[in-house]
C-alpha positions as CSV (number, residue, x, y, z in Angstrom):
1,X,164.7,116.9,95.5
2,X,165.3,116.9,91.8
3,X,164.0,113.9,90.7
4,X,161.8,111.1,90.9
5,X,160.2,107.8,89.7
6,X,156.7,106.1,90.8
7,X,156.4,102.2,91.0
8,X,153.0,102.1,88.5
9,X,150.0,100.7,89.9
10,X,148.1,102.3,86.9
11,X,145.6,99.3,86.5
12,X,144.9,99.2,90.2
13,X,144.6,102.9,90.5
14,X,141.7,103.0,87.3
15,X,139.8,100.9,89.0
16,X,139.7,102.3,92.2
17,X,138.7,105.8,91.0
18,X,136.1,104.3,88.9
19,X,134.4,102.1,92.0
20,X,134.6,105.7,94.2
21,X,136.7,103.9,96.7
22,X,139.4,106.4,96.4
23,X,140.1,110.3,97.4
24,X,143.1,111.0,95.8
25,X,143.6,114.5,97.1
26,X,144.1,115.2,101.0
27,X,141.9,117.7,102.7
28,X,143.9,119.8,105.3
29,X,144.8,123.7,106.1
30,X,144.0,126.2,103.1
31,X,146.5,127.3,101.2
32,X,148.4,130.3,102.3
33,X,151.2,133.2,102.6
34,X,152.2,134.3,106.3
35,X,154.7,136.2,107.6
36,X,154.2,138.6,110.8
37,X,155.5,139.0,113.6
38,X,159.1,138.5,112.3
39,X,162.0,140.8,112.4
40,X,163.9,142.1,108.8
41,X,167.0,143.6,109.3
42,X,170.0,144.3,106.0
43,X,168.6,142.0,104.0
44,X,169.9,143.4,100.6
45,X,170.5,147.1,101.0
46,X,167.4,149.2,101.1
47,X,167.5,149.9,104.4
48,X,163.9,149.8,104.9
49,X,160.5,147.5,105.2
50,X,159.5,147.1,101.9
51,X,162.6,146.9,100.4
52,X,163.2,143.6,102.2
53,X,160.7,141.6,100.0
54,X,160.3,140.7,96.5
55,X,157.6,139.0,93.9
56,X,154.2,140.3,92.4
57,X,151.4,138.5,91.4
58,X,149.8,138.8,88.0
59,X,146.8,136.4,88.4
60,X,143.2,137.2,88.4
61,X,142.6,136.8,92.2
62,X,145.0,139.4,93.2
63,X,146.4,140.8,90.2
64,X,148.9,143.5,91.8
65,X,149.3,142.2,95.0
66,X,153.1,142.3,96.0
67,X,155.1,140.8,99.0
68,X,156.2,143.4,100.1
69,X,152.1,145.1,100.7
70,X,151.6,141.9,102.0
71,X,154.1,141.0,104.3
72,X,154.6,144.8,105.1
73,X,150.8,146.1,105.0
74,X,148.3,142.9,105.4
75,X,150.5,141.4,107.9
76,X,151.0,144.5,109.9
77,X,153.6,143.3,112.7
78,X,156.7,142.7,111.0
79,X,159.7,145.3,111.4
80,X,162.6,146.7,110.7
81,X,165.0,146.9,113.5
82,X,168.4,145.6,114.1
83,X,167.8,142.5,116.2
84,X,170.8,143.0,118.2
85,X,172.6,139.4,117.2
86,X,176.0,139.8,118.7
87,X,178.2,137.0,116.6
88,X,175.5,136.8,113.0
89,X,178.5,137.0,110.8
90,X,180.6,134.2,109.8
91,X,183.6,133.6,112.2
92,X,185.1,130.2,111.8
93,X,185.7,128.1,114.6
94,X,184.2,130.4,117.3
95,X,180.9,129.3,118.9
96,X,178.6,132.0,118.5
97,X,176.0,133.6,120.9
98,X,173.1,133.3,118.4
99,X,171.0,134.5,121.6
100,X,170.0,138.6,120.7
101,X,171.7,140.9,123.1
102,X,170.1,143.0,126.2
103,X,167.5,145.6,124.4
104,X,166.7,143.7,121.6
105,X,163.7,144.3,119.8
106,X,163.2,140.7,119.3
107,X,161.6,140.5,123.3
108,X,158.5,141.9,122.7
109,X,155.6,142.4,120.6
110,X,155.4,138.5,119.5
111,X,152.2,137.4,117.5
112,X,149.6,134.6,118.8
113,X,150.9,131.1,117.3
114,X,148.7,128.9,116.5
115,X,146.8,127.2,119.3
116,X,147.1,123.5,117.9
117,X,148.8,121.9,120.7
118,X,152.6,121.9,119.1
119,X,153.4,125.2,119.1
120,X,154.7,127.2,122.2
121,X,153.9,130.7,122.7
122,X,156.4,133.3,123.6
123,X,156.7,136.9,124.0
124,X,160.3,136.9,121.7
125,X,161.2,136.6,118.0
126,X,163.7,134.5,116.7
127,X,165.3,131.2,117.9
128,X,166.1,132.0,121.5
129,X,165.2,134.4,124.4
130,X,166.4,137.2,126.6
131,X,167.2,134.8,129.6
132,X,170.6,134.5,130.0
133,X,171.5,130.8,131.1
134,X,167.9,129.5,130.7
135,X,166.7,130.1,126.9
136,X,169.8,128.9,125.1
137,X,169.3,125.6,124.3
138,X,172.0,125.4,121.9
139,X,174.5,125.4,124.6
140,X,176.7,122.0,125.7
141,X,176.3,119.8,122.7
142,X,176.6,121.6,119.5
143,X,179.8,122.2,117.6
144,X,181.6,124.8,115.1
145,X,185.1,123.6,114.2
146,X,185.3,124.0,110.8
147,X,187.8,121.0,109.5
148,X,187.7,119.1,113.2
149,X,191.0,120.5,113.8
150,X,190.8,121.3,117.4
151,X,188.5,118.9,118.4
152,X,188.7,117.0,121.5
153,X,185.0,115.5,121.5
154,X,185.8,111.7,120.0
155,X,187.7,109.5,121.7
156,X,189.8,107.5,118.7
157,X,191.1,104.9,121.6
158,X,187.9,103.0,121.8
159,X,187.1,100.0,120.0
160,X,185.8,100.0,116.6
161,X,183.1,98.9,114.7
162,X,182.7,98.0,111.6
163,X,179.6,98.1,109.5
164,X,180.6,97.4,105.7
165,X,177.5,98.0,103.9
166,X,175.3,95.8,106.3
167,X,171.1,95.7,106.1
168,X,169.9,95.3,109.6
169,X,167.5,92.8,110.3
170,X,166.0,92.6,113.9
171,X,166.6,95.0,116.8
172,X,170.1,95.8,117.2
173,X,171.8,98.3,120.3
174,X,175.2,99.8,120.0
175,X,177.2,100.6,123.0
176,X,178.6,103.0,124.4
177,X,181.9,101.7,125.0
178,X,182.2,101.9,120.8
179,X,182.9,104.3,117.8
180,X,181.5,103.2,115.0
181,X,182.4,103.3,111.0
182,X,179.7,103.0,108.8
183,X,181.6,102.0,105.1
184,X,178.9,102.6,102.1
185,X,175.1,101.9,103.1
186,X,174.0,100.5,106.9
187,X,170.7,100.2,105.8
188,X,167.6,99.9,108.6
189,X,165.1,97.3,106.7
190,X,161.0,97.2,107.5
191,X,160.7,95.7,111.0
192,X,164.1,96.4,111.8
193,X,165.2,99.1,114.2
194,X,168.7,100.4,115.8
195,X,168.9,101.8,119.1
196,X,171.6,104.2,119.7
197,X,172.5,105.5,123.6
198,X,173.8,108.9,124.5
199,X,177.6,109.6,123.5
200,X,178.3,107.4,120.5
201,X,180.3,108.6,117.6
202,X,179.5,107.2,114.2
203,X,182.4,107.8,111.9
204,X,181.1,107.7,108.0
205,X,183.4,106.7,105.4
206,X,184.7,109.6,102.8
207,X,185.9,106.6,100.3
208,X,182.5,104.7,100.2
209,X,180.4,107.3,101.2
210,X,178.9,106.1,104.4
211,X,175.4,107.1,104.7
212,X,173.0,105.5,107.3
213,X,169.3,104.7,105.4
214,X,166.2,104.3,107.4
215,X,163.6,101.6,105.1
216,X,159.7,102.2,105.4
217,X,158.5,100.2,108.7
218,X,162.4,100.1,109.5
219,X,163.2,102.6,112.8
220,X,166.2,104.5,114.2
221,X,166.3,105.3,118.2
222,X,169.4,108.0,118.5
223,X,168.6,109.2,121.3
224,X,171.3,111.4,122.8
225,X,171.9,114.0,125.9
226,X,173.1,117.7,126.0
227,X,175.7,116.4,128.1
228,X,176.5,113.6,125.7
229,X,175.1,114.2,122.1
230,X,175.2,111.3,119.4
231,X,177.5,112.4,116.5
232,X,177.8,111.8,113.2
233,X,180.7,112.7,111.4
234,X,183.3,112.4,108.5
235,X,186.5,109.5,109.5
236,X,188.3,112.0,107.2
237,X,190.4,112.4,110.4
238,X,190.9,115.4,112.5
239,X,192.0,118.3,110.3
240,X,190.8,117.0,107.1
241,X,186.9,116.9,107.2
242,X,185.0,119.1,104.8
243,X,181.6,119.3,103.3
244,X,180.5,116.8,101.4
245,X,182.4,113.9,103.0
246,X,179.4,111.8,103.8
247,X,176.1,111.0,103.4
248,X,174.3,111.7,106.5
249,X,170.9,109.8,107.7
250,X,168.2,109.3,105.7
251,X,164.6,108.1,106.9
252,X,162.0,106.6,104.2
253,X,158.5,106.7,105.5
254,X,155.2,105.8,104.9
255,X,152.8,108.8,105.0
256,X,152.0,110.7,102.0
257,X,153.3,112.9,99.5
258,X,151.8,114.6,96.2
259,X,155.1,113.8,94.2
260,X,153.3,110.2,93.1
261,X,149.7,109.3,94.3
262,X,151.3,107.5,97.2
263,X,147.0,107.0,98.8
264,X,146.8,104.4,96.1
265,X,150.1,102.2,96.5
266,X,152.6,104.4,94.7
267,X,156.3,104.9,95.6
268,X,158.7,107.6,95.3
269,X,162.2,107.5,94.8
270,X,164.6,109.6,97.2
271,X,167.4,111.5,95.8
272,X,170.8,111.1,96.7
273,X,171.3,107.6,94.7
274,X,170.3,104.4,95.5
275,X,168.7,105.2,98.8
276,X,165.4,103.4,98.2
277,X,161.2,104.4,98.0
278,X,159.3,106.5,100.2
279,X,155.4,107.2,100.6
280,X,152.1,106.0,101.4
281,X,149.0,107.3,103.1
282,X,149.5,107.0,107.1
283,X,150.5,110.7,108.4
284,X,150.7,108.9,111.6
285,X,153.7,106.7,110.6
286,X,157.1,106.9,112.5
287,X,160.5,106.1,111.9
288,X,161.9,106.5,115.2
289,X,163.8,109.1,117.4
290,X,166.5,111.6,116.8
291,X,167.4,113.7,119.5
292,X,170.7,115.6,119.9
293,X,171.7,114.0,117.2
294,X,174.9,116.1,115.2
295,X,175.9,115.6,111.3
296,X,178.7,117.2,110.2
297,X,180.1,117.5,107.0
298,X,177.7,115.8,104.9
299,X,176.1,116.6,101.8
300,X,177.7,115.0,98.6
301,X,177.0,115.3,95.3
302,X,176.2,112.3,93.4
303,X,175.3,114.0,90.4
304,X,174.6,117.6,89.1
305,X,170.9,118.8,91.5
306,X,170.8,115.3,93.0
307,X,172.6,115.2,96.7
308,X,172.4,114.0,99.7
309,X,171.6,115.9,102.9
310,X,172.6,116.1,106.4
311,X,169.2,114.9,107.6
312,X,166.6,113.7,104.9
313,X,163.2,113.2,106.2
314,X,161.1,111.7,103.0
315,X,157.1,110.6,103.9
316,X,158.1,110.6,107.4
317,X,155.1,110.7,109.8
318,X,154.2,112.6,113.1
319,X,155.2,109.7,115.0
320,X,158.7,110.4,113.9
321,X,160.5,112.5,116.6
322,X,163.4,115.1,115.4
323,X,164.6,117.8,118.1
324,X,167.7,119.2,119.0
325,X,169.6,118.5,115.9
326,X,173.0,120.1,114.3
327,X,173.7,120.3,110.7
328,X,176.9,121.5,110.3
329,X,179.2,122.2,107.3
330,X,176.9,120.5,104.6
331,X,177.4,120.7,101.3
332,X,173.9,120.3,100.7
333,X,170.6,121.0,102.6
334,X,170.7,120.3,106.1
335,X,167.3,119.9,107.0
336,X,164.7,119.0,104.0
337,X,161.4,117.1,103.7
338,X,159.6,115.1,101.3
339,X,156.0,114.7,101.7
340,X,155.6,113.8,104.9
341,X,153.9,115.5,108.2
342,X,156.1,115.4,110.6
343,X,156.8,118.0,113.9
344,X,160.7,119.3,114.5
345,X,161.9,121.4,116.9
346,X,165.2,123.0,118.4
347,X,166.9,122.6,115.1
348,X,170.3,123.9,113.8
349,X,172.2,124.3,110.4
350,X,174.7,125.7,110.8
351,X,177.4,126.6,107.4
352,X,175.7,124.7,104.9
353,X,176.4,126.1,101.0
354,X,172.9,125.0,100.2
355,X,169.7,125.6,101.9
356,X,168.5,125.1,105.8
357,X,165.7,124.1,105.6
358,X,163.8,122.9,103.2
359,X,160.0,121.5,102.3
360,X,159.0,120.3,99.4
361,X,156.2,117.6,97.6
362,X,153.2,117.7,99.6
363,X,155.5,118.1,103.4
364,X,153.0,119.7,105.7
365,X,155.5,120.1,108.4
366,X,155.5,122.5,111.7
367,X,158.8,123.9,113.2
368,X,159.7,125.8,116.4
369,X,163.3,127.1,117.1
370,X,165.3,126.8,114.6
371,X,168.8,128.7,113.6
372,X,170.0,128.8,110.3
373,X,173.3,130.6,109.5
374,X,174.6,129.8,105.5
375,X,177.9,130.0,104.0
376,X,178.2,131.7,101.0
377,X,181.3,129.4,99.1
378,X,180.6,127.3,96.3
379,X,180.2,123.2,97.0
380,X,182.6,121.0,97.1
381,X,181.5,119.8,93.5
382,X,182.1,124.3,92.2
383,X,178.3,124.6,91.8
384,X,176.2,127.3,93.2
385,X,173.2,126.1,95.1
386,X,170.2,127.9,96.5
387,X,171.7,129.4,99.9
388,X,168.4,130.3,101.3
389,X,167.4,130.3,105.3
390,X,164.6,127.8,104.1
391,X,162.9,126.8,100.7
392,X,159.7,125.9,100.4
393,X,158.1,124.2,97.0
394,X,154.7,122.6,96.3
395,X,155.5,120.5,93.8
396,X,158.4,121.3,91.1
397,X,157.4,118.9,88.7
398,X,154.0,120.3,88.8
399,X,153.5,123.1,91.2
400,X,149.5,122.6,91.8
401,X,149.9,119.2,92.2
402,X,147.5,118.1,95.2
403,X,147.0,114.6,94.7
404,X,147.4,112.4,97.7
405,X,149.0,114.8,100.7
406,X,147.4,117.6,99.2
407,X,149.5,121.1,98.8
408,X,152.8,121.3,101.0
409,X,151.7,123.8,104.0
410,X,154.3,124.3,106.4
411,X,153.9,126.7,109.5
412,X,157.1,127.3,111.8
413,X,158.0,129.5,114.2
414,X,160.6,131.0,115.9
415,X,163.3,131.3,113.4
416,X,166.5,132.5,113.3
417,X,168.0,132.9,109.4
418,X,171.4,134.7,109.1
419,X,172.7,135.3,106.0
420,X,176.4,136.1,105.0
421,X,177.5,138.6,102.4
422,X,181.0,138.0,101.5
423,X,181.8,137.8,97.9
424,X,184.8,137.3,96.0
425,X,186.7,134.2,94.7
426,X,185.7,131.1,96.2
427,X,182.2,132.2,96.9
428,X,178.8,132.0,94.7
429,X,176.2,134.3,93.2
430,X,175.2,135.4,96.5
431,X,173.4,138.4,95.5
432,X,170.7,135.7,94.9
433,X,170.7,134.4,98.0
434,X,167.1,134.6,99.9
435,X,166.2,134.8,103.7
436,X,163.0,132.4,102.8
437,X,162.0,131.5,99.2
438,X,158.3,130.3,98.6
439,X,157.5,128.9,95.3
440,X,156.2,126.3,93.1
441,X,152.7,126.7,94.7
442,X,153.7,126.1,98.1
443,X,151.6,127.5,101.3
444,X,153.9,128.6,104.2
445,X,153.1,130.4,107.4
446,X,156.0,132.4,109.2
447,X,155.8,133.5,112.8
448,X,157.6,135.3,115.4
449,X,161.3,135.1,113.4
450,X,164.2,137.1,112.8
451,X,165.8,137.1,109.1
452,X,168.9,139.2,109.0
453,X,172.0,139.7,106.4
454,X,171.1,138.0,103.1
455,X,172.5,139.3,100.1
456,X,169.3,139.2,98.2
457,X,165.8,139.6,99.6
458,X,164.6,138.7,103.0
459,X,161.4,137.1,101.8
460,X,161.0,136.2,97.7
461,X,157.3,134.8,96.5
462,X,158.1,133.1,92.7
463,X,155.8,131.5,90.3
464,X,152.0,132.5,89.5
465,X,150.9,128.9,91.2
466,X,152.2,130.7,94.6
467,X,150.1,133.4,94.3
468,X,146.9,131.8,93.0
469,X,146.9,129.0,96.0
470,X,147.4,132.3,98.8
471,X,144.5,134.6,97.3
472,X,142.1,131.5,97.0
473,X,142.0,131.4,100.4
474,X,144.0,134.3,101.9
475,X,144.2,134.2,106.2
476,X,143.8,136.8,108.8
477,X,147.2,138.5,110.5
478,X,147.4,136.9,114.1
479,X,146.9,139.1,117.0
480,X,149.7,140.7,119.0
481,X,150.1,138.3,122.4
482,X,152.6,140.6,124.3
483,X,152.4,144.3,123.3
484,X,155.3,146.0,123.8
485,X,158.9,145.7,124.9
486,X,159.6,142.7,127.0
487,X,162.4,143.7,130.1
488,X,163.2,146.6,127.8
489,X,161.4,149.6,129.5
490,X,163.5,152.6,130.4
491,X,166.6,152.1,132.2
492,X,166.6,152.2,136.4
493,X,169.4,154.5,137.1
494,X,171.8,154.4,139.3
495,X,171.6,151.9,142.6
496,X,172.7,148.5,143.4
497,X,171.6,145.5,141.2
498,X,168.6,144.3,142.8
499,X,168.0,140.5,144.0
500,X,165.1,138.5,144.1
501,X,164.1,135.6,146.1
502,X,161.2,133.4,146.3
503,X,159.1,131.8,149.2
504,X,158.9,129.1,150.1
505,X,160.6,126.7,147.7
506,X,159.8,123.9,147.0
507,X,155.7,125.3,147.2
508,X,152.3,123.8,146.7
509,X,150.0,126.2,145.4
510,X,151.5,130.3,146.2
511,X,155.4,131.8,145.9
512,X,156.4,135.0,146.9
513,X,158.5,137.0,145.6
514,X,160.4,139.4,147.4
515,X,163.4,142.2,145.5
516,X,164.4,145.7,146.7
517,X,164.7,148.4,143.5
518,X,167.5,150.8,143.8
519,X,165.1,153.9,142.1
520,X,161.7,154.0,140.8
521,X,160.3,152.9,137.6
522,X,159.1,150.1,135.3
523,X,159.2,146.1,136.3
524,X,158.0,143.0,135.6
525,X,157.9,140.1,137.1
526,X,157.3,137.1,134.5
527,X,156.7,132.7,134.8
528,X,158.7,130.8,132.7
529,X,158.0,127.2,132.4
530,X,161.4,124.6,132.4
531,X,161.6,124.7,128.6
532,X,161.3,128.5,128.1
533,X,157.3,128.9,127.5
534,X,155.7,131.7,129.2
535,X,153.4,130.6,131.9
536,X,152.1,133.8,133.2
537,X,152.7,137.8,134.1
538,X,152.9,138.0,137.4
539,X,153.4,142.1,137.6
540,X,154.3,144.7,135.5
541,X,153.5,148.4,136.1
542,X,155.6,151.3,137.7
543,X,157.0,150.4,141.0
544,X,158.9,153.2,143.6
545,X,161.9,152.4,145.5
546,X,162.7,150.3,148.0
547,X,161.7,147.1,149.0
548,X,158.5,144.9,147.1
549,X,156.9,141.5,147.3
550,X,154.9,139.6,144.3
551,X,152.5,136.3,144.7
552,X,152.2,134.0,142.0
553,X,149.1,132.1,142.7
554,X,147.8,129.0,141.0
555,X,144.7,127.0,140.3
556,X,145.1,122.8,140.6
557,X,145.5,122.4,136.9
558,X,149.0,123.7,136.9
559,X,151.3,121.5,136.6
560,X,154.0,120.3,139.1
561,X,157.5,120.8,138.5
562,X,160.5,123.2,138.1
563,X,159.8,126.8,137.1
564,X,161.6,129.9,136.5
565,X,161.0,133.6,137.0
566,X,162.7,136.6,135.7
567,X,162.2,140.0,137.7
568,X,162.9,143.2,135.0
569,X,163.7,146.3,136.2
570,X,164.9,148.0,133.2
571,X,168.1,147.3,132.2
572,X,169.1,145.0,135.3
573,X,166.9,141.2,135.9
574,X,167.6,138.9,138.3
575,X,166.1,135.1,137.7
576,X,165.9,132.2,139.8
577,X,164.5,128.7,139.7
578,X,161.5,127.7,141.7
579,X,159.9,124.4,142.6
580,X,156.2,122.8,142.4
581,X,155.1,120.1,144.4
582,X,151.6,118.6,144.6
């Protein structure tokens, strides 16, 4: 965001601070600089640890102290390693396997997350794990064609509907049986909400730049299916889409942001044009759903540093759900907050020219499992923008401004950020181009990620205000939760490729699991839960040839349901699938 305007409630706002009635600056998680855990590999060209980080701070509290000590030294579990990504660089129009290969130093040696109840723990860095089938959640409903070309996802023979700048009122549902043009603003007013089912296409319009707007107390309910994702998209036609077509979706909320004091009444204006106000002082606010929910080709500029995104969250609430999402081939951002305090997970942007993902103005967001890859050509409009994996500001207008949401403190995990380094005509200062970027007084805490082929630095820390917020209140490095290599340990030799099965299945409270080894050495035998958290090590140790069986036992607060396990034997596995029943 680039700019903004409060609706005054000066009078109001005296009074209240006078009477005490008032806190006008949110309590919440210190401020702080975290990064461990996380793999940096050809991020500029050093070639080692330390070179992959950049900023120094001057400041009384920790005069001297630089990112690269910190994120190399105080933070002790971060790396240099190639992390094994088979398709990182740019190829257009070919799906990539963002999913490290066998060997991978990414399976192993994760850091504890935090324990607050959002955040999933695993024993792998970056986006996606070592299972093949089972941890790529990206697979069946995302999409990489670069101009629409080749694509055979939309169905042009249905009917379609028309929406010509129309302000919902009550509850509406779309069908199924419809595409659907959006012409200028569809616009979700307060008390309004639009469902969407599974397998709609929502064609914006490139001449009036469709862009679908969210109001405060309005809703949106996309809720799609990896089989049959919602998508929005340019009606440029097939062949002729490109960034910067279309506006996107853009939710207005009502919790609270630092860019206005939004506690006592104020409103903020979103960028991007006439899109309307955001803010207020209930974190627990929600705007509704999104889930596999694609955007493609949005982004435009409406004037020099003010655009809009692929998906704009501004004020939204915890309430308001966002997983497994696509951004792909924005001209702008294709994830950024205002304010706000919302949870996101299973996230990808995919080919923006401006940055993934982005926090800013008192957002105290979390984030699990999300890929980035940029693009390093100019925008559509021939400016350069900030091409970072994610960037993360306080406040820019003020960058220790606290007042109402307090200081933007944003913790994710699980990353994925690949950069590109292509230069040449046609493509922007990319030498400048960061991995992550924290600034303008921002806290930000990094786990368990993989940053990999940015031009510039992997990690930058700017501005003084940065610096001063971290060493007020500087927090411990997390502890290691799975030393050393996961399903990496020296190669079995020789042999047959092992199978495993389980007994019984379907099972009430003991499995078995039985697999014959073709020649000594190490194995595990590891739990996996049906959305790829690690439940448990069942074995792991040196085991002869021959033939073995392992028991996974449970107590009765283990849930029911569908499991997974994974039996390594060093270079070979074998997984399988494995029932609950109370």
């Amino acid at each position: 965001m680039r700019n903004a305007a409060s609706d005054a409630m000066a009078g109001l706002k005296r009074g209240l601070i006078a009477l005490g009635l008032v806190a006008t600056t949110a309590s919440g998680a210190s401020a702080q600089l975290l990064i461990d855990g996380t793999i940096f590999y050809e991020n500029n060209a050093s070639g080692t640890l330390v070179g992959q980080f950049s900023g120094t701070s001057a400041g009384p509290a920790c005069a001297g102290l630089t990112a690269s000590t910190l994120f190399g030294t105080t933070y002790p579990h971060n790396s240099y390693q190639n992390p094994l990504l088979s398709a990182a660089v740019y190829q257009p129009n070919v799906k990539p396997n963002w999913q490290p290969a066998p060997g991978s130093p990414a399976f192993g040696n994760a850091v504890v997350v935090p324990n607050d109840g959002f955040f999933k723990q695993t024993c792998y860095k970056g986006a996606i794990g070592g299972s093949p089938g089972m941890d790529d959640w990206t697979l069946g409903w995302t999409y990489y064609d670069s101009t629409g070309a080749n694509r055979t996802d939309i169905d042009y023979t249905k009917p379609l509907a028309i929406y010509n700048n129309i302000s919902i009122l009550g509850h509406r549902t779309w069908s199924p049986d419809s595409n659907y043009e959006v012409r200028g603003s569809l616009r979700i007013r307060s008390q309004a909400s639009l469902s969407i089912p599974p397998g709609v296409v929502i064609l914006e319009d490139v001449a009036t730049l469709g862009t679908i707007i969210v109001h405060r107390g309005g809703s949106i309910h996309a809720i799609g299916t990896r089989e049959a994702p919602i998508v929005i998209t340019s009606n440029a036609g097939n062949g002729n889409m490109q960034r910067g077509d279309i506006g996107g979706i853009a939710l207005l909320g009502r919790a609270r942001t630092n860019v206005v004091n939004s506690c006592l009444g104020d409103s903020a204006q979103s960028e991007g044009g006439a899109i309307g106000h955001y803010g207020g002082n209930d974190d627990t606010d929600g705007s509704g759903c999104l889930r596999y929910v694609r955007v493609e080709f949005a982004g435009r500029q409406i004037t020099p540093n003010n655009e809009l995104n692929s998906f704009t969250w501004n004020a939204c609430g915890r309430s308001t759900r966002a997983d497994f999402l696509e951004s792909f081939q924005s001209a702008d951002d294709g994830f950024e907050l205002f304010g706000g305090d919302m949870r996101l997970t299973h996230l990808l942007a995919v080919d923006g020219t401006d940055d993934g993902f982005d926090t800013q103005l008192g957002a105290r967001a979390k984030a699990q499992f999300v890929i980035v890859r940029i693009d390093p050509r100019l925008a559509p409009a021939g400016t350069q923008f900030g091409e970072r994996g994610l960037e993360a500001d306080n406040n820019e207008f003020n960058f220790n401004e606290t007042q109402c949401a307090g200081r933007s403190a944003i913790q994710v995990a699980n990353f994925t950020l690949i950069g590109d380094k292509r230069r040449g005509p046609g493509f922007g200062a990319t030498a400048a181009a960061q991995g992550a970027e924290m600034r303008r007084g921002t806290a930000y805490s990094v786990y368990n990620s993989i940053v990999y082929n940015f031009n510039g630095f992997g990690a930058r820390v700017s501005d003084q205000a940065t610096w001063d917020a971290h060493c007020a209140a500087p927090p411990a490095a997390p502890a290691v939760f799975c030393p050393g290599a996961v399903g990496i340990e020296s190669p079995i030799s020789g042999g047959n490729v092992f199978v495993a099965r389980s007994a019984p299945n379907p099972f009430r409270d003991k499995v078995t699991f039985s697999f014959s080894l073709p020649q000594s050495g190490p194995v595990s035998v590891e739990i996996y839960s049906a959305d790829g958290r690690h439940i448990q090590t069942v074995a792991k140790g040196q085991m002869a040839a021959g033939p073995h069986t392992v028991s996974w036992s449970m107590d009765r607060e283990t849930p029911s349901g569908m499991y997974f396990y994974r039996v390594l034997a060093g270079d070979q596995q074998t997984t399988g699938k494995i029932t609950r029943v109370d």
